[in-house]
C-alpha positions as CSV (number, residue, x, y, z in Angstrom):
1,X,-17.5,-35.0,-10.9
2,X,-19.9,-32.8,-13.3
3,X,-18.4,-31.4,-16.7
4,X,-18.2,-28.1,-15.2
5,X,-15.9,-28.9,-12.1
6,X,-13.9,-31.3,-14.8
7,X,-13.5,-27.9,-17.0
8,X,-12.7,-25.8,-14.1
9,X,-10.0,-28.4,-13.3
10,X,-8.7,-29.0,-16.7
11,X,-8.4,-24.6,-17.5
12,X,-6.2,-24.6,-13.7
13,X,-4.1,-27.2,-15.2
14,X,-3.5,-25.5,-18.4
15,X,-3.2,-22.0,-16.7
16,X,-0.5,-23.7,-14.2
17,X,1.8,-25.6,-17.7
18,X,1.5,-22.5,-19.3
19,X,3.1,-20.1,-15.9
20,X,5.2,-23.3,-15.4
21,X,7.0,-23.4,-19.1
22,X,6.9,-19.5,-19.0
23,X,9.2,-19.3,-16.3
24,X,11.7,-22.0,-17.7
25,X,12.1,-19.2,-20.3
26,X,13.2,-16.6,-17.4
27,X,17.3,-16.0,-16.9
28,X,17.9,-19.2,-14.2
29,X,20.7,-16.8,-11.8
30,X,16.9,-15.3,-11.1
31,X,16.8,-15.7,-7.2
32,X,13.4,-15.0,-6.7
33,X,12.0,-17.8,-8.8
34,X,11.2,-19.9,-6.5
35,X,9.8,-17.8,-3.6
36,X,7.4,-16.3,-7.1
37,X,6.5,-20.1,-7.7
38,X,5.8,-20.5,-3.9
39,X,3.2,-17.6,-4.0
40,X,2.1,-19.0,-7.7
41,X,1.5,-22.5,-7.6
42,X,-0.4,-22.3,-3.8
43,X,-2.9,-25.0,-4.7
44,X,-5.5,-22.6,-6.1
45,X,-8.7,-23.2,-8.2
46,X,-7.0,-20.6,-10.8
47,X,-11.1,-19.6,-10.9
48,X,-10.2,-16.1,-12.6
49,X,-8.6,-17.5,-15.5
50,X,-12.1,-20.4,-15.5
51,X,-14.0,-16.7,-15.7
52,X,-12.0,-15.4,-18.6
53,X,-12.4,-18.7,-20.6
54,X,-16.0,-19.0,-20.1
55,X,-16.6,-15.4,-20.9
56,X,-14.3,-16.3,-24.1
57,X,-17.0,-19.0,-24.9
58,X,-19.9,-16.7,-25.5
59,X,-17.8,-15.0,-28.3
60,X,-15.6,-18.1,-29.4
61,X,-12.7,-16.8,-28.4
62,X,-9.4,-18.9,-29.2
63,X,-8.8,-21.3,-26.3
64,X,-5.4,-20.9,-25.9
65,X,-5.7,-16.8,-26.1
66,X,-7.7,-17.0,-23.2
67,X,-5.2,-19.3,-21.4
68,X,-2.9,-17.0,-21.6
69,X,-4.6,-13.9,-20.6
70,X,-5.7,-15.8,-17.6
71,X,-1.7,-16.5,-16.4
72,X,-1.4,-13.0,-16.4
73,X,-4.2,-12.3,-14.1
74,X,-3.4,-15.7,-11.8
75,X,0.2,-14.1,-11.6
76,X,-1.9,-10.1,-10.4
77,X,-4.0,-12.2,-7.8
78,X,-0.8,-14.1,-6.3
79,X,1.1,-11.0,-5.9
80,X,-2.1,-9.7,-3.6
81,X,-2.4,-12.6,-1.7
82,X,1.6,-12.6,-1.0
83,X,1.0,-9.2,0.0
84,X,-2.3,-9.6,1.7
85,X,-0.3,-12.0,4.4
86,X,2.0,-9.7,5.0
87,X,2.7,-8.5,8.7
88,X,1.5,-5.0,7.5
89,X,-1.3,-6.2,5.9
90,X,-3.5,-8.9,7.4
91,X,-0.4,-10.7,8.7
92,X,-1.2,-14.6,8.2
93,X,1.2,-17.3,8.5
94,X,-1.1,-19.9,6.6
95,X,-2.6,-20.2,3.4
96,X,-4.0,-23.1,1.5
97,X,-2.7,-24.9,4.2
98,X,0.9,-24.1,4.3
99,X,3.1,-21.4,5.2
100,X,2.6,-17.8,3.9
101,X,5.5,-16.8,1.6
102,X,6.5,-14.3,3.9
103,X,6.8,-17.1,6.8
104,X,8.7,-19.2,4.3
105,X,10.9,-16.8,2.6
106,X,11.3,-13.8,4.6
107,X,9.4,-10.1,4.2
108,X,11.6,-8.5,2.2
109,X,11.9,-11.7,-0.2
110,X,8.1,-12.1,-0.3
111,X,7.3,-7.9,-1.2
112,X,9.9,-8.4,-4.1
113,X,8.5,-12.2,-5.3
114,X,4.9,-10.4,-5.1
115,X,6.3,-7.0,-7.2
116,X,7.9,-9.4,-9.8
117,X,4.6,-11.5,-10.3
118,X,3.3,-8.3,-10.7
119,X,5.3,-7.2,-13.3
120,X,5.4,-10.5,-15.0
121,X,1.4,-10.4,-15.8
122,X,2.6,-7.2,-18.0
123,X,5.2,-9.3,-19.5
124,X,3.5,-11.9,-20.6
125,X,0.0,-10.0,-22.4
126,X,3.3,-8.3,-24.3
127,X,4.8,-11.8,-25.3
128,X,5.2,-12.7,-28.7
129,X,3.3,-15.9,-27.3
130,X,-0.2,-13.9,-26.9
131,X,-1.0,-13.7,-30.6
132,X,-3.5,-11.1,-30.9
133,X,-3.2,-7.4,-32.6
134,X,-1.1,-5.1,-31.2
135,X,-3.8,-2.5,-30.6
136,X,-6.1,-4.8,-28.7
137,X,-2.9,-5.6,-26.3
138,X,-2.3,-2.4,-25.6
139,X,-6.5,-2.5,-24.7
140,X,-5.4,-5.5,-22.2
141,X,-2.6,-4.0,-20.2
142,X,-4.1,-0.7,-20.1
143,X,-7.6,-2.1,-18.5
144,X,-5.4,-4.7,-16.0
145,X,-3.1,-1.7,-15.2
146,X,-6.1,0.1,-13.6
147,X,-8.3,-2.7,-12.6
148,X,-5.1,-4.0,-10.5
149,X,-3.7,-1.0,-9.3
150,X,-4.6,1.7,-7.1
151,X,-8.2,2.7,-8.6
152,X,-9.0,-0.9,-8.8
153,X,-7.5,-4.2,-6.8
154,X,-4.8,-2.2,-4.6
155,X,-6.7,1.1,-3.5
156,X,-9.4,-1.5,-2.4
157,X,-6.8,-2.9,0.0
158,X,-6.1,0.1,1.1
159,X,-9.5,1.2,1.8
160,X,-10.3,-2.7,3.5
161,X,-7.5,-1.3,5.9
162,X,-8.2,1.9,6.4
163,X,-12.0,1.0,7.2
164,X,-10.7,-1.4,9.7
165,X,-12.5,-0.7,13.5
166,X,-14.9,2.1,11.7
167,X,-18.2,3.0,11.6
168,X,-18.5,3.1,7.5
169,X,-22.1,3.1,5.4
170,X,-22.9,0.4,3.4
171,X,-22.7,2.3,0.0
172,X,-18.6,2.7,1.2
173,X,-18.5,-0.9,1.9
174,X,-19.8,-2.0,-1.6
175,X,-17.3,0.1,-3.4
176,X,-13.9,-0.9,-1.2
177,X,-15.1,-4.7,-2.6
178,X,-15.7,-3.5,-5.7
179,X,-12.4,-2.4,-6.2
180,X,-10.8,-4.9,-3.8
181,X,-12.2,-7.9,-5.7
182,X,-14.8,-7.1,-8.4
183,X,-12.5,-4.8,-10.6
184,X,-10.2,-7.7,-11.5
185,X,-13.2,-10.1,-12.4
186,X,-14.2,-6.9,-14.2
187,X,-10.8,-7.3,-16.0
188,X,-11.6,-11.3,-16.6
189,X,-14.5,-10.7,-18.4
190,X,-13.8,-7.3,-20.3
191,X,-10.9,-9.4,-21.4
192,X,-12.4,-11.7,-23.5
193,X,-14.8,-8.9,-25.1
194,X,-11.4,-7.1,-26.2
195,X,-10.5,-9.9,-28.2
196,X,-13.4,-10.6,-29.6
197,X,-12.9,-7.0,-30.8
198,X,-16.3,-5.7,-29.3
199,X,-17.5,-1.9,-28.8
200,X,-16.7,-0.1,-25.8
201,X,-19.8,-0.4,-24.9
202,X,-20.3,-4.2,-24.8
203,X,-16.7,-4.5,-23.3
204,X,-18.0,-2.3,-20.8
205,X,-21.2,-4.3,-20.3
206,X,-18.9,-7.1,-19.8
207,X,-16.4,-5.4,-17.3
208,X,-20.2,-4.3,-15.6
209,X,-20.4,-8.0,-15.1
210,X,-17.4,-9.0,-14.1
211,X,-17.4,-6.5,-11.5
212,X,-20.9,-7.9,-9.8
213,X,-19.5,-11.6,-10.3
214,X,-16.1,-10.3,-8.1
215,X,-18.6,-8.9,-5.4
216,X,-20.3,-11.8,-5.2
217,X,-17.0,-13.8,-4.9
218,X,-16.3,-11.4,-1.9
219,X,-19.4,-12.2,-0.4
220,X,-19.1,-15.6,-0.4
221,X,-15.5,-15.0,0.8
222,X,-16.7,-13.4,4.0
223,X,-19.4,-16.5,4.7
224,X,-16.9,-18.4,4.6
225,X,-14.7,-16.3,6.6
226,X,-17.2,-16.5,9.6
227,X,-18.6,-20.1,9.0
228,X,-16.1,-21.9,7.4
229,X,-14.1,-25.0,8.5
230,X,-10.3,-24.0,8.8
231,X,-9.3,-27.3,7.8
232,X,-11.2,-26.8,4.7
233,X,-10.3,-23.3,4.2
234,X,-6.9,-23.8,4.8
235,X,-6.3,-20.9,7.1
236,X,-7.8,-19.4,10.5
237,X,-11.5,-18.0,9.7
238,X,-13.4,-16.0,12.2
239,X,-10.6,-13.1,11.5
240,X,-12.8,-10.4,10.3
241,X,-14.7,-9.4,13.4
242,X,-11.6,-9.9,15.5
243,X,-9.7,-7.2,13.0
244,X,-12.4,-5.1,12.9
245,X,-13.6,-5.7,9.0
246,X,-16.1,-4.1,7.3
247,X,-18.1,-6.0,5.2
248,X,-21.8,-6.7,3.8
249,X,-22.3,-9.5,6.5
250,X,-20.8,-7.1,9.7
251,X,-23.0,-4.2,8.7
252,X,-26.1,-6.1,7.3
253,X,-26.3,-9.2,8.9
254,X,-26.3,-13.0,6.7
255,X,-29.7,-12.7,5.3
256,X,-29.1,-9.6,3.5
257,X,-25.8,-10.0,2.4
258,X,-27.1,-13.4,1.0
259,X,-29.9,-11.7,-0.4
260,X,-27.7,-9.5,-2.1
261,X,-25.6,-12.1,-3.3
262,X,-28.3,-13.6,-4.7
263,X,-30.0,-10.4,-6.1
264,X,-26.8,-9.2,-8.0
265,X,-26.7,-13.5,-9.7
266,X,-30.5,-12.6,-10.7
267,X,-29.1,-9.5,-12.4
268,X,-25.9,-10.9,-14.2
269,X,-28.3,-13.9,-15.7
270,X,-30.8,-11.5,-17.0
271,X,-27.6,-9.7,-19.1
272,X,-26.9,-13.4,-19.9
273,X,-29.6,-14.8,-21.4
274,X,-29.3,-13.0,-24.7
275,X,-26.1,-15.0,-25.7
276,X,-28.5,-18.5,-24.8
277,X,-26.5,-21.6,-24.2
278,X,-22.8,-20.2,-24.6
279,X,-23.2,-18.1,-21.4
280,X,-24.3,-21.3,-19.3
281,X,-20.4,-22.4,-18.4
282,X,-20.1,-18.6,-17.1
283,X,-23.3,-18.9,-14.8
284,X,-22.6,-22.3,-13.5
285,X,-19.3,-20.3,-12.5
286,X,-21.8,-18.0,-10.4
287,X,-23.6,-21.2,-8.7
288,X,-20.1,-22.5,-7.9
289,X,-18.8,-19.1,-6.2
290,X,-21.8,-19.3,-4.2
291,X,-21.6,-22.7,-2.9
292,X,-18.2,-23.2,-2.5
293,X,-16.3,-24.0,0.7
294,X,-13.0,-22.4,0.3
């Protein structure tokens, strides 16, 4: 196993203790604690919180900050994927191999387990436990508020539904995945910049980045979508043609939305290469989106 893929295992497992003893602190009569740990502990790479560590690593950012930063987001990304599943949405039964929480659970259990991991991301970047000024929290929540919600993460979904059996341009395409996937990588690396205290303008450089590593993420996503192994994938693939999708790879073809891909990693490791060797763990994080599987 390299040192990357033994880092990228070791920040999942510290992202998962820190969610786990979180929600040993919540009130135990809670009855939606296990259907939220369902959704939550789904056997995921927790890759958004690996993004806001190894864009913490450029600025020497405190470990454990970025840890904890990285819950919150793993709780946002949950919540959409319980609610991606759902019979309104994209209606899947499987995920990472096992049952969708609605499947498990029951709708109405798994709309109010995805709201409360929702919320919860909010509660913990205010915890006492995230030990950073109170002015740069109030930075945090306010950039995941609109990165998640309906200029960012959620108006993407709706867009990726409303596109669904249309004729849209490829410019219209590019922005639903922007904000349906890129704005909360945007988040994951702005993140790291706010605690480090940066300008605006290299936090925005940063959220620039993150946004262009999410697109590429959705990219890669949608290859593996249409070539994938659903034994691997843990889920039916071949579902965006047969729902109508649009995407870079229905409207282009795979050799430009590869080329894309490809284009927009060229671009991010030119931003890069100022900050030398502490921006290498964040572009091996761009080879791995790129080559991954699942």
């Amino acid at each position: 196993m390299s040192i990357f893929k033994r880092n990228l295992k070791k920040i999942s497992a510290d992202s998962e203790k820190f969610l786990k003893n979180f929600l040993k602190r919540q009130p135990i009569n809670s009855k939606l604690i296990t259907p939220m740990k369902y959704g939550l502990f789904s056997g995921g790479k927790n890759f958004r919180t690996s993004i806001v560590v190894n864009t913490g690593k450029i600025f020497k950012v405190n470990y454990k900050k970025l840890i904890i930063i990285g819950a919150a987001v793993e709780c946002i990304h949950s919540y959409s994927l319980i609610h991606d599943d759902l019979p309104c949405m994209d209606d899947d039964e499987i995920r990472r191999g096992k049952m969708t929480t609605h499947k498990k659970f029951g709708e109405s259990t798994a709309v109010l387990a995805g709201n409360s991991l929702l919320t919860l991301a909010f509660e913990i970047l205010s915890s006492h436990q995230l030990k950073v000024k109170n002015n740069l929290k109030i930075n945090l929540i306010k950039s995941l508020a609109i990165s998640s919600g309906h200029l960012g993460m959620a108006g993407g979904q709706f867009l990726d539904l409303f596109f669904e059996h249309k004729k849209i341009s490829k410019n219209s395409i590019i922005n639903m995945q922007c904000m349906k996937t890129g704005m909360l990588f945007g988040f994951c690396c702005e993140a790291a910049a706010i605690v480090a205290n940066l300008s605006n303008s290299d936090r925005n450089k940063f959220y620039e980045i993150g946004k262009e590593i999410g697109i590429i993420y959705q990219i890669a996503d949608d290859f593996i979508d249409l070539t994938g192994n659903k034994k691997i994938v843990g889920k039916p693939t071949q579902k965006d043609n047969k729902m109508g999708k649009s995407t870079l790879l229905n409207f282009s073809g795979k050799d430009y939305a590869n080329s894309y891909a490809q284009n927009l990693k060229k671009k991010i490791i030119n931003k890069l290469k100022k900050y030398g060797k502490n921006s290498n763990d964040l572009i091996q994080s761009i080879e791995f989106i790129l080559n991954r599987k699942k």
